[in-house]
C-alpha positions in Angstrom: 132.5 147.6 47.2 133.2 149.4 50.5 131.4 149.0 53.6 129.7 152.1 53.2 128.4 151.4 49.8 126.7 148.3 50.3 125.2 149.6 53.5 124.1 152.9 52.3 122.9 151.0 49.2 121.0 148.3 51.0 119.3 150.9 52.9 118.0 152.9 50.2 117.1 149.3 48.2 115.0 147.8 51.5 113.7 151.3 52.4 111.8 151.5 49.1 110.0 148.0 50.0 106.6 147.8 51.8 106.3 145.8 54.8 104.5 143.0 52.5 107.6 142.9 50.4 109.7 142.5 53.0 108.0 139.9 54.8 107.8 137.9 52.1 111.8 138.2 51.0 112.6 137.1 54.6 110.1 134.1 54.3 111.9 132.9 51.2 115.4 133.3 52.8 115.4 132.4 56.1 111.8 130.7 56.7 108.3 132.1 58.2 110.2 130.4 61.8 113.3 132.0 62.0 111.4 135.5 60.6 108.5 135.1 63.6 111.5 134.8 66.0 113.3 137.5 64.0 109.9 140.3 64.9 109.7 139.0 68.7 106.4 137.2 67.9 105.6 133.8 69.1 103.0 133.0 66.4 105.4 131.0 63.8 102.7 131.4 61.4 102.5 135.6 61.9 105.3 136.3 58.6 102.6 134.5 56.6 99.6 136.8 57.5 101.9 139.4 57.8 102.9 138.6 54.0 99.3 138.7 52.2 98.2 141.8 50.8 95.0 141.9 53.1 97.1 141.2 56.4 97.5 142.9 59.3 100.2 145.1 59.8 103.4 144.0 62.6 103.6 146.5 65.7 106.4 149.5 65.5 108.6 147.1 67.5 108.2 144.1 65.2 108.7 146.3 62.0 111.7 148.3 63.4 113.2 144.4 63.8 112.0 143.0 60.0 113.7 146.3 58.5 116.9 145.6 60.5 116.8 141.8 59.1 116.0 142.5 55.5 118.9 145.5 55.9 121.4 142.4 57.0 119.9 140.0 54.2 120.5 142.0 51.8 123.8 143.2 52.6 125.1 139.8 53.3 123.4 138.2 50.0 124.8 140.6 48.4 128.4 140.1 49.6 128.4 136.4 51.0 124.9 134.8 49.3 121.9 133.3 50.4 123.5 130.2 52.1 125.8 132.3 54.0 123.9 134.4 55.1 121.4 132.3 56.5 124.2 130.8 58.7 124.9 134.1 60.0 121.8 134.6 61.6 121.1 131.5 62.8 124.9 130.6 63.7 126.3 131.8 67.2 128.6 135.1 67.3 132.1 135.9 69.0 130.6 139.4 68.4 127.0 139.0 70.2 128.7 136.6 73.2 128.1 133.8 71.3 124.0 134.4 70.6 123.0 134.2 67.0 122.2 137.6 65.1 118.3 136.4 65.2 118.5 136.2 68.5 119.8 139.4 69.0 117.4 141.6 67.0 114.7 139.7 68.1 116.3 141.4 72.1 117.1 145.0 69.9 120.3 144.6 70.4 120.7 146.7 67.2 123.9 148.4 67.2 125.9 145.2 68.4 124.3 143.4 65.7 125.5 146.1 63.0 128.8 145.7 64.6 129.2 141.9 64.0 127.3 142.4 60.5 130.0 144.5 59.5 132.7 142.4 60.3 131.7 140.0 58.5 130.8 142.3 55.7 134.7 143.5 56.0 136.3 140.5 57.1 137.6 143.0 59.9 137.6 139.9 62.1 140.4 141.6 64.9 137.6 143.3 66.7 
């Protein structure tokens, strides 16, 4: 499948989520830690509330960075699995000077993210 393809198809997949939904997928992939430090919270335990039906809501900032991880997660599971992709976002990048993809988001460094996502979506590794 082309890059374009599973992007644009991730996007319209995670787009039709709610915010609960999403949550909850990122809690079972890459834990209610990494997923706090994903939205720029320092509550570990915020995914959880954020998760139940009667929770409160994340902030525009906090939701702009859950719907740029579940984008990734899906794309990635969908091309590498679960296991790999968990590694990507916690692993350090050549592509983000050597900061993991968490990290990054969590700073909304969105586009340099998206950059390193796709090469390892591609395998386009010569920069």
């Amino acid at each position: 499948m082309p890059i374009d393809a599973t992007v644009g198809t991730a996007a319209v997949r995670t787009n039709e989520l709610g915010i609960r939904e999403i949550v909850r997928r990122l809690n079972a992939g890459l834990g209610p830690t990494l997923v706090a430090a994903l939205s720029g919270s320092k509550d570990r335990r915020i995914s959880h509330k954020w998760a139940k039906d009667d929770g409160p809501e994340p902030n525009a900032a906090a939701f702009r960075r859950l719907m740029t991880g579940i984008r990734l997660w899906t794309e990635l599971t969908d091309t590498h699995g679960e296991h790999v992709a968990r590694l990507w976002f916690i692993g350090s990048n050549p592509w983000l000077e050597e900061d993991s993809p968490i990290e990054a988001v969590m700073e909304g460094r969105f586009k340099e993210v998206r950059v390193a996502a796709n090469a390892m979506l591609t395998g386009s590794f010569n920069g």
